[in-house]
C-alpha positions in Angstrom: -34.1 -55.8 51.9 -37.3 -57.6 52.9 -39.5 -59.9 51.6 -41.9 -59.0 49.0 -45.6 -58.2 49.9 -46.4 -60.8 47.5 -44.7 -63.1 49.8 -46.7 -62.6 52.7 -49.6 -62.6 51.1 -48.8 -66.3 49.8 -48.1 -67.3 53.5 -51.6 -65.9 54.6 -53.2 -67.4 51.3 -51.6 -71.2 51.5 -50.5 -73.6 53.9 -47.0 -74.2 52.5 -44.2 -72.8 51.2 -41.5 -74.8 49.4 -37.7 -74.5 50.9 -34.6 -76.2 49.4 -31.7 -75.9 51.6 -28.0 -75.3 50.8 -26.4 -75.6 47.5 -26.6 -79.4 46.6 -30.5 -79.9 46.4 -32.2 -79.7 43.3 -35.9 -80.7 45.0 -38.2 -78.4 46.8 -39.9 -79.2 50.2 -43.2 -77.9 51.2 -43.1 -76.7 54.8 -44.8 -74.4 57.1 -43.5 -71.3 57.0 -44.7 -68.4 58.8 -44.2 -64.7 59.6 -44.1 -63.0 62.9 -43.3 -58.7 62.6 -42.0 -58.8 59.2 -39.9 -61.7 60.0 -39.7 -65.1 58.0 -39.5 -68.3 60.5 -40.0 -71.9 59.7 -39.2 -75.1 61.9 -37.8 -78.4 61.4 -40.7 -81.1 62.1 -38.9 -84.4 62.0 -35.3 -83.1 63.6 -33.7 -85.5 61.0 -30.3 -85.4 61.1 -30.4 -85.1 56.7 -32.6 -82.6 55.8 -33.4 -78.7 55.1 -32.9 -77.5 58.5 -29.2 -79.0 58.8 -28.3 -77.8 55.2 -28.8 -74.3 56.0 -27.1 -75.1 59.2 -24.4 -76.3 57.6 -24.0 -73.9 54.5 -26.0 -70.7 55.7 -27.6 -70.8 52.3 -31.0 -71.9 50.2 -33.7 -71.5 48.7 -37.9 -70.4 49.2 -40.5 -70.9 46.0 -43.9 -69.7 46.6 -45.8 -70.3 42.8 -43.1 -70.0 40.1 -41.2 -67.5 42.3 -38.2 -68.5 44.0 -36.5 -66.0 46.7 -32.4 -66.8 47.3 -32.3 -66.8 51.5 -30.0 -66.9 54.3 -31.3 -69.1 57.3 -30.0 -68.3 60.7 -31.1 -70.6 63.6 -32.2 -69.0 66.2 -31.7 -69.8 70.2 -34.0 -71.2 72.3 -35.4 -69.1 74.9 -35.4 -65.9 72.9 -39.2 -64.1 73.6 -39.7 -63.8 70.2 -40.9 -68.1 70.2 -43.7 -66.9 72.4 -45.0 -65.2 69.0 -43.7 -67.7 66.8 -45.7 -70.9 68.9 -49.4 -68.7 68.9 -48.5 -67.8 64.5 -48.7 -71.4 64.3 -51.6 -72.3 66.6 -53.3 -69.3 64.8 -52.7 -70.4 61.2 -52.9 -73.5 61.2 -56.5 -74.3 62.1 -57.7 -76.9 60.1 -58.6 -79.9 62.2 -56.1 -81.9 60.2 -53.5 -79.4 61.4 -53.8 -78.6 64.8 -51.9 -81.7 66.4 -48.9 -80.7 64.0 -49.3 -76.9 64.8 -49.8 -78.0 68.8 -46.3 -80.3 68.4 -44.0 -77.9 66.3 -45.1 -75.2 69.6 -43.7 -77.0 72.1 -40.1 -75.8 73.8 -38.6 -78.9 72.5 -38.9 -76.9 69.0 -37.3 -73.7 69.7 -34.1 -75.6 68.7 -35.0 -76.1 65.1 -36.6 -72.5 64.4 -34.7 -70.5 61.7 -35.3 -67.2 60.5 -34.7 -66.4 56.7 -33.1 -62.8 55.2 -33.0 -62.4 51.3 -30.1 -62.3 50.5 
């Protein structure tokens, strides 16, 4: 099952989307998150050893609000290397245009990143 059209309409309409990741977390976190073909990718900015990215890492499992909606997901990390970053890097360049953005949507595009992309599935 995919996401909701709803859902990529919010990800057009506004720059974040919340994410809590594994089971533990009550908070949200607002993030980038983006689509490329139909798919649901987001990346970890700060690589922190304590955060979203390793939950879902760690339990496969979380959570994405967009308004009072909330979606349960599986994350999956993907590889580095796969062609499908190519797209991912120019979503973010694209989207995230606001001259308050583009040194944070130049950083999260660089190879160094392709290590902390996951892609999301309802599940």
């Amino acid at each position: 099952m995919g996401f909701p059209t709803e859902f990529y309409n919010h990800l057009k309409e506004h720059n974040y989307t919340e994410i809590k990741g594994g089971i533990t977390r009550t908070t949200f976190l607002e993030i980038w998150v983006v689509a490329v073909e139909g798919r649901v990718f987001a990346r970890s900015w700060n690589k922190s050893e304590r955060s979203w990215y390793t939950a879902f890492l760690e339990t496969g499992t979380g959570q994405l609000k967009y308004g009072d909606t909330i979606i349960d997901v599986i994350g999956e990390k993907i590889g580095p290397g796969l062609e499908i970053h190519k797209k991912i890097n120019k979503t973010y360049r694209d989207r995230y245009t606001e001259k308050e953005n583009i040194y944070y949507a130049d950083g999260i595009s660089q190879p160094e990143y392709e290590d902390y992309t996951m892609e999301f599935f309802i599940k």
